[in-house]
Residue, then its C-alpha position, 0 to 999 in steps of 0.5 A: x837343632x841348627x838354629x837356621x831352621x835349615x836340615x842339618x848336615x854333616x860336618x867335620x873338618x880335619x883336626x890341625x896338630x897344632x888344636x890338639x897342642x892349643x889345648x894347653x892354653x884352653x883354660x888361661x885365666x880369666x883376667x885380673x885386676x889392677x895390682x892393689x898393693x904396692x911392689x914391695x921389690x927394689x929393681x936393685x935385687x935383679x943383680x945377681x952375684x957372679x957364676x960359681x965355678x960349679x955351674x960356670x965349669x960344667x960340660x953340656x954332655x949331648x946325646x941324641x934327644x929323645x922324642x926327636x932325632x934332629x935334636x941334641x939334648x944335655x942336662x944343665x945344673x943350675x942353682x935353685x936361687x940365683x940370688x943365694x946359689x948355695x942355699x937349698x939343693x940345686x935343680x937341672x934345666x934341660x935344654x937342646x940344640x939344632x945345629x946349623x944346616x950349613x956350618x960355613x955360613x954360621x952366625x951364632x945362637x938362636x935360642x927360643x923359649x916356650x910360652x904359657x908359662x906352662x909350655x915346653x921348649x924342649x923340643x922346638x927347636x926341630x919345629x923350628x927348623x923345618x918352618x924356617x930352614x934359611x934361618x935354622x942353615x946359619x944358626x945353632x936353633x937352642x931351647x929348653x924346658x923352663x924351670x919348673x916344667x917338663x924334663x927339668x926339675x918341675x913343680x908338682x900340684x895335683x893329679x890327672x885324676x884330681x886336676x879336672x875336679x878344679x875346672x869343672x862345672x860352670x863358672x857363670x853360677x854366681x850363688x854364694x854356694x858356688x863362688x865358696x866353692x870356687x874358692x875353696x877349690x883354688x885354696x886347695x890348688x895352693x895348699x897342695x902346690x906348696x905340698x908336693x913341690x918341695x920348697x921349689x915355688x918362690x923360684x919358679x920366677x921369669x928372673x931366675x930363667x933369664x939368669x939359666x938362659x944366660x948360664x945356657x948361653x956360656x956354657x954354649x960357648x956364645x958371646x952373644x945370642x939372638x932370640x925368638x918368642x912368642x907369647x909369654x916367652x916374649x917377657x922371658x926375651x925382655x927380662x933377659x934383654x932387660x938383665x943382660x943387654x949387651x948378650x943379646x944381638x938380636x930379638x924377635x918378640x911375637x904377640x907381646x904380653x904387656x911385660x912392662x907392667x904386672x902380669x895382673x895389668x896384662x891380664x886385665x885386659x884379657x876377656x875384652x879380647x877374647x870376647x872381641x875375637x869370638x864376636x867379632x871374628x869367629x862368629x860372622x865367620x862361622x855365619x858367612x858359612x851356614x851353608x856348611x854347618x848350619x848353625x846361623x846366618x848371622x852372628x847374632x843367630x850363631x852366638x844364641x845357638x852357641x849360648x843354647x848349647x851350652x845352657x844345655x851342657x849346664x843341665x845335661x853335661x856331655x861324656x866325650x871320651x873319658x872326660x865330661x863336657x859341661x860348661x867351662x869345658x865348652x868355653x875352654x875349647x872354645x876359647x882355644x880354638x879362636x887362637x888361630x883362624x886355621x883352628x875356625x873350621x875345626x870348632x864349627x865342625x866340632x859345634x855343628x855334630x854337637x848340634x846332631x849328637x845323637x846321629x854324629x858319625x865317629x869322625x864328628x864324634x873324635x871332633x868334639x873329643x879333641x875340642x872340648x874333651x881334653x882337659x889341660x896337662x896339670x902341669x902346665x898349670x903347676x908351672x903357669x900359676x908359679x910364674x904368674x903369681x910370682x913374678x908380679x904383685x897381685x890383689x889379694x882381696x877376695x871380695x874385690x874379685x868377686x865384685x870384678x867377677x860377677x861384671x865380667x861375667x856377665x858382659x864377657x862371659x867367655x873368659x870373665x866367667x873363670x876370672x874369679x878362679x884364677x884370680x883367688x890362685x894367685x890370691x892365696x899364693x904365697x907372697x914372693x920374693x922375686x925382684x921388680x924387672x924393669x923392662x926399659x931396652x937401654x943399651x939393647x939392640x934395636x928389636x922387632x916386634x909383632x902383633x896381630x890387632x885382634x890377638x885374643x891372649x896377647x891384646x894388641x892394647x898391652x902390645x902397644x904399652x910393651x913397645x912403649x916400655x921396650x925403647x928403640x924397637x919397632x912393631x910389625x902390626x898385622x892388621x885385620x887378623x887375631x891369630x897368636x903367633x904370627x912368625x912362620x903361620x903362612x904370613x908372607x909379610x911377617x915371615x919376609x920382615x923377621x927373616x930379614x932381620x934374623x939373616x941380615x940384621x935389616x929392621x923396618x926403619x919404623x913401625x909398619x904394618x902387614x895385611x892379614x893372609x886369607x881366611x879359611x874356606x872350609x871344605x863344601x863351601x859354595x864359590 
C-alpha cells in the first residue's frame, strides 16, 4: 500500500517522551472567528481589591513533591474571585519550588507557568532545572498547577469513559445529521461542565491566576520575580506583567499566542498554520526520506497516501489498544506530532506500519498506539475550554460557524475540520464576567520574546501583533523552523540569547533573527 509502488519496509522510530506528553495538545481547537460582539468589560475591573490578611499571612508549609524528589511542594489557599474574595468557598493552588543550585550566587525567583490552557505546571520546574542548570544554579525555579486543573482545585466535565465519545468520528462529514450531532455533543459538553464543577466555571479566568501568582510571589517572600513561558503561558506572563509591571524583573515569552487581542482572534488563524506546517514542512520531509518509509517521493505523493489512509479510517475505523482510530483521532496525532520536528521520524514511523498493518511488528504496532491511540486527558479540556471561553468574547452565532466551518474544512482540513466542534463550546459557554486585560508593556521591563515563523499553534502572524501590543520588547525570530517551544529544544542561538538575558540582564539591542538547527535524519537513511 506505499504509494511509491516500492516494496514495503519496516519502520519504527523511537517514540521521544515529549510525543506521549504533545498528545495533550493533539485536539486544540480548530479555529475561531472574529469576536462578533462587542467586549461587554471595562479594563477598569482588572483592579483588584487589596490581599485579605487570611490569604496575605498564610505559610507555604513545603514538603518534598510527590512525583519528583528535586522538587518542593506547598498548598496555597486563594479566594475563588479576586474581585469579591469573600463570596463562595475558597480553592487552593498547588504550587513548587527548586531551589537555587548555588545559594551564594542567588538572584530571586524564576517562576513558570504551563501552557494549554489544560497543562500542569507543577512538576516543571525539575525539567526545568536539569535543561538549564546555569540559570536553575541562581534562581529558586517555581511553578504550580493553575486554577482549575491538576493538583489544585480543578473543573470537572466529563469522564475517560465519556470524553472520547466527544472527539470521535470525523469531522469532515458535513451532512446536516452530522453537524447536529456536533452540536449536540459540544452542548452537553457545557451542560455537563456547568454540572459537575460546582460554581467554579466563570473564575477559571488568566486574570484570577495572574492575581494567584502574585499572592505566590509574596508569600515567597520576593520583591520581584522574573518568568518563562511558552505557549499559552505567554498570555498568563503578559496578563501578569500587564497587572502587576513593576513585579516583574524579567520575562521570557516562548512562541506568543496573539494575547493582545481575543482568544477568538488568535485562534483564527490556527488551521492556515497548521496546514502550512504539515504541507510545507512534514510532508517534503517525509518525502526526501522515501527510502525509509515509502510513503511518497514527493509531497504531493505523501499527502494522497496520507488522505488514503484516512479515508480508509473513515469506513474501516482501527482498534489500537483500547482506543478506536478513525479520522479525527489520525488528525489529531497528526497534528500533534508536527510540533516538534524531533516528533517527524516518530509520525512516519507510525504512517509507514499503518501502510502494512496486517504484518507490522509489535514494536510498530506500540508506534501507532502512542501517535494516534491516546485520547487527551479530559481534563485538560475541562481546564482548556474555562480559560478559552472565558477570558474573551466569542461569536456565538452558530450558523456563522457552520458556514466558516464547512470553507475550512475544505481548504485546511487538518484543523478547519474540528473548527465547528470547538467553536459551538465556547458558543454554548456561559457568557463571562472576566475584566478586558489590555496588554500594552507600560512600565515593564524590556522583555524577550521568540517565535519560530512556521509555528503551527502560536503562528508567527499573531506573534508579530502580541510584539506589537507588548511595547518595549524584542523578538527573537528562528527562521526556517516551526517547532513550538523554541528555548531549551537544542537551539544554540536561542538558548545562548534567553541565558544571557535570564543570567545577565543582556537583551539583543533589537529584534534579531536565529537559523533554524538541523532537521532529523532518521535511522537508515542514505548519506
Amino acid at each position: 500500500m506505499s504509494a511509491s509502488g516500492k516494496p514495503r519496509r519496516r519502520t519504527a522510530s523511537a517514540v521521544s517522551g515529549a510525543i506521549a506528553a504533545a498528545l495533550a495538545v493533539a485536539a486544540l481547537p480548530a479555529v475561531t472567528a472574529q469576536a462578533a460582539e462587542a467586549h461587554p468589560r471595562s479594563a477598569a475591573t482588572a483592579v483588584a481589591p487589596s490581599v485579605p490578611s487570611r490569604y496575605a499571612d498564610q505559610k507555604l508549609d513545603w514538603r518534598p513533591c510527590e512525583g519528583d524528589p528535586s522538587l518542593e511542594c506547598a498548598t496555597m489557599t486563594v479566594p475563588r474571585d479576586w474581585h469579591h474574595p469573600d463570596a463562595g468557598p475558597d480553592i487552593t493552588i498547588a504550587v513548587s519550588r527548586h531551589k537555587a543550585g548555588d545559594p551564594a550566587k542567588r538572584r530571586g525567583v524564576l517562576m513558570m507557568a504551563a501552557g494549554g490552557p489544560g497543562g500542569k505546571g507543577l512538576l516543571r520546574p525539575g525539567g526545568f532545572a536539569k535543561a538549564s542548570p546555569s540559570v536553575a544554579a541562581v534562581y529558586d525555579v517555581v511553578s504550580f498547577d493553575q486554577r482549575g486543573v491538576g493538583r489544585s482545585t480543578h473543573a470537572v466535565c466529563q469522564t475517560a469513559d465519556e470524553f472520547p465519545s466527544f472527539m470521535a468520528g470525523d469531522s469532515r462529514d458535513r451532512s446536516p445529521a452530522a453537524i447536529q450531532g456536533t452540536l449536540d455533543r459540544s452542548r452537553k459538553f457545557v451542560n455537563d461542565c456547568q454540572e459537575r464543577s460546582g460554581g467554579l466555571l466563570p473564575y477559571l479566568t488568566t486574570e484570577q491566576t495572574a492575581r494567584d501568582m502574585d499572592l505566590f510571589r509574596a508569600l515567597l517572600g520576593a520583591p520581584k520575580i522574573s518568568y518563562y513561558g511558552a505557549s499559552y503561558a505567554t498570555t498568563v506572563g503578559a496578563y501578569y506583567a500587564t497587572l502587576f509591571p513593576r513585579r516583574v524583573e524579567r520575562a521570557v515569552l516562548d512562541s506568543n499566542i496573539d494575547f493582545g487581542s481575543t482568544m477568538e482572534r488568535w485562534m483564527t488563524g490556527q488551521p492556515k498554520s497548521f496546514q502550512r506546517r504539515f504541507d510545507e514542512d512534514f510532508l517534503p520531509w517525509l518525502a526526501k526520506y522515501d527510502s525509509v518509509y515509502h510513503y511518497g517521493r514527493t509531497a504531493a505523493e505523501a499527502k494522497a497516501n496520507w488522505e488514503r489512509q484516512r479515508a480508509a479510517l473513515h469506513d474501516h475505523p482501527l482498534t489500537v489498544g483500547s482506543a478506536v482510530l478513525d479520522p479525527n483521532m489520525f488528525d489529531a496525532g497528526t497534528s500533534s506530532a508536527i510540533y516538534k520536528t524531533s516528533y517527524f521520524p516518530a509520525l512516519a514511523g507510525a504512517l509507514a506500519a499503518l501502510d502494512h498493518w496486517d504484518d507490522a511488528t509489535p514494536q510498530e504496532k506500540g508506534l501507532v498506539g502512542q501517535l494516534f491511540g491516546q485520547h487527551p486527558d479530559p481534563g485538560f479540556f475541562a481546564e482548556y475550554f474555562s480559560v478559552t471561553c472565558n477570558d474573551t468574547p466569542w461569536n456565538r452565532d452558530l450558523d456563522q460557524w457552520i458556514a466558516r466551518s464547512a470553507k475550512d474544512t475544505v481548504n485546511l482540513p487538518l484543523l478547519g475540520a474540528r473548527e465547528l466542534t470547538y467553536a459551538s463550546v465556547c458558543a454554548f459557554w456561559p457568557r463571562s464576567g472576566a475584566p478586558e486585560v489590555k496588554v500594552t508593556g507600560a512600565g515593564l521591563p524590556a522583555t524577550l520574546m521568540v517565535n519560530s515563523t512556521h509555528d503551527p499553534a502560536t503562528y508567527y502572524e499573531g506573534a508579530l501583533r502580541a510584539h506589537r501590543a507588548l511595547r518595549g520588547s524584542r523578538l527573537v525570530t528562528v527562521t526556517g523552523d516551526g517547532d513550538h517551544g523554541q528555548y531549551q529544544s537544542g537551539n544554540a542561538c536561542v538558548d545562548g540569547t534567553v541565558d544571557a538575558y535570564l543570567l545577565d540582564g543582556k537583551l539583543p539591542a533589537r529584534d534579531t533573527t536565529c537559523a533554524a538547527k538541523p532537521l532529523p535524519v532518521p535511522a537508515g537513511a542514505a548519506g
